[in-house]
C-alpha positions, 0 to 999 in steps of 0.5 A: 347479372343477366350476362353472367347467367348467360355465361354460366349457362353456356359454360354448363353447356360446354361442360356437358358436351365435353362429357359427353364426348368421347377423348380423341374422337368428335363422336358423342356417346349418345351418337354411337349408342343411338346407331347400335341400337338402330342398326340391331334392330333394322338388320335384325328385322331384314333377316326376320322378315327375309326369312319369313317371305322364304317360308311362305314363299317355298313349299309347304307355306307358312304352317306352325309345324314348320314355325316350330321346326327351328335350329337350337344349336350354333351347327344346326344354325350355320348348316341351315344358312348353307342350306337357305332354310327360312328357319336358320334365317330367321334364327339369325335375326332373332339372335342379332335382335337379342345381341343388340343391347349386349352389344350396347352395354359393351360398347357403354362400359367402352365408352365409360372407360374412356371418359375414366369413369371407373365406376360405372365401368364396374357397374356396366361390366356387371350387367354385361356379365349378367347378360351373358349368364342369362344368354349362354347359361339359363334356358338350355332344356326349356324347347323339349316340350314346345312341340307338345305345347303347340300341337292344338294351336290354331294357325292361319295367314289371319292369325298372322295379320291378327297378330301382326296388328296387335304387336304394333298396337303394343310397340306404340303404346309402349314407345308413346309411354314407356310401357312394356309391350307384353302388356298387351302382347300377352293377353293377345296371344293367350285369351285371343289366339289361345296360345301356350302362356310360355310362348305368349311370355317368350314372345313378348320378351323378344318384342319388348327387345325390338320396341325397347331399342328402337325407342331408346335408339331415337330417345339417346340420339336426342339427348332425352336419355341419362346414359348413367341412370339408365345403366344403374337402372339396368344393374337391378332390372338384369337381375330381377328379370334372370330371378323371374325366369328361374322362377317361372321355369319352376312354375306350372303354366296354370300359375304364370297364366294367373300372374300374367293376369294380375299384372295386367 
């Protein structure tokens, strides 16, 4: 009795391997996945933190002026790296930081169809498409205003560190138990440094984006991870985060601050 409940289980296991496996190639699917979301999130980071050294570092120092001076299209972007401006530096690492996860649910929906695993193909590409819809399409006429918006803000090199604390305060507790980091983040940035409750949101969303992969990235390669769960998962979340930014873009600052509270 005992030995055949042992070869079954390592039958169970072998056929769990085999799925997991990529046909031709001795790769796992968590493997590859894992590295893309590790390698996103450091590269990114290099650009991020490489920018910001160049912008204290060169004339005029980090000021919020110059932090809210920024690139908003793809030829201000690339004629600021000819330039080496710190602003289209850190541009880059923001835009590797948001490419990571599409870069992921591509390289899944790969993966999927190479294990002929049809449907999840069609849902994968699904939240592919809706990832891109929110990426190229919404937001376009949102950054008017954001100069106005910070004009009364304090800003320091204290208000940096400050910052800087609070947002790996906010990256342990969510990587330690899956809570979204804007939890935190958000109340920080508004109650304590009296910043805009857009710009506390956006932040916090761009956080969440570093925290989320660099947890995941260790959660998959570790096999802790359902990749086909996560992905029907991710059908529903793509979504409802594209409905509430429409929403809060329709919302008065005053609103969004209210609601912000209440989720807290």
């Amino acid at each position: 009795m005992r030995q055949a409940t042992s070869t079954h289980t390592r039958t169970t296991e072998i056929q769990q391997t085999t799925q997991d496996e990529i046909p031709g190639l001795h790769l796992k699917t968590s493997d590859i996945i894992g590295w893309i979301l590790q390698g996103g999130v450091i590269i990114s980071a290099v650009f991020i933190l490489g920018g910001l050294i160049l912008l204290m570092s060169s004339p005029g120092g980090l000021t919020l002026q110059r932090l809210l001076h920024f690139p908003q299209t793809f030829g201000q972007v690339i004629s600021g790296l000819l330039a080496f401006r710190p602003q289209a530096i850190i541009t880059v690492g923001l835009f590797l930081l948001i490419a990571t996860p599409v870069v992921r649910v591509a390289a899944s929906a790969i993966t999927f169809a190479l294990e002929k695993d049809r449907k999840f193909v069609v849902i994968t590409l699904t939240v592919l498409a809706v990832l891109l819809f929110s990426i190229f399409y919404l937001g376009h006429d949102t950054t008017a205003s954001h100069h106005e918006l910070g004009a009364n803000v304090h800003f320091s090199y204290l208000t940096v560190l400050l910052i800087f604390a609070g947002s790996v305060a906010a990256g342990l507790l969510g990587s330690l138990i899956g809570l979204g980091g804007g939890v935190l983040v958000v109340p920080l940035l508004t109650l304590a440094f009296g910043l805009p409750i857009s710009y506390a949101i956006g932040a916090s969303i761009i956080s969440v984006i570093a925290t989320s992969s660099g947890a995941a990235a260790a959660y998959v390669r570790d096999h802790l991870t359902n990749m086909r769960v996560g992905m029907f998962l991710e059908l529903a979340t793509t979504t409802g985060a594209i409905t509430g930014a429409i929403i809060a873009g329709m919302l008065a600052p005053a609103f969004l601050a209210l609601s912000s509270a209440l989720s807290c």
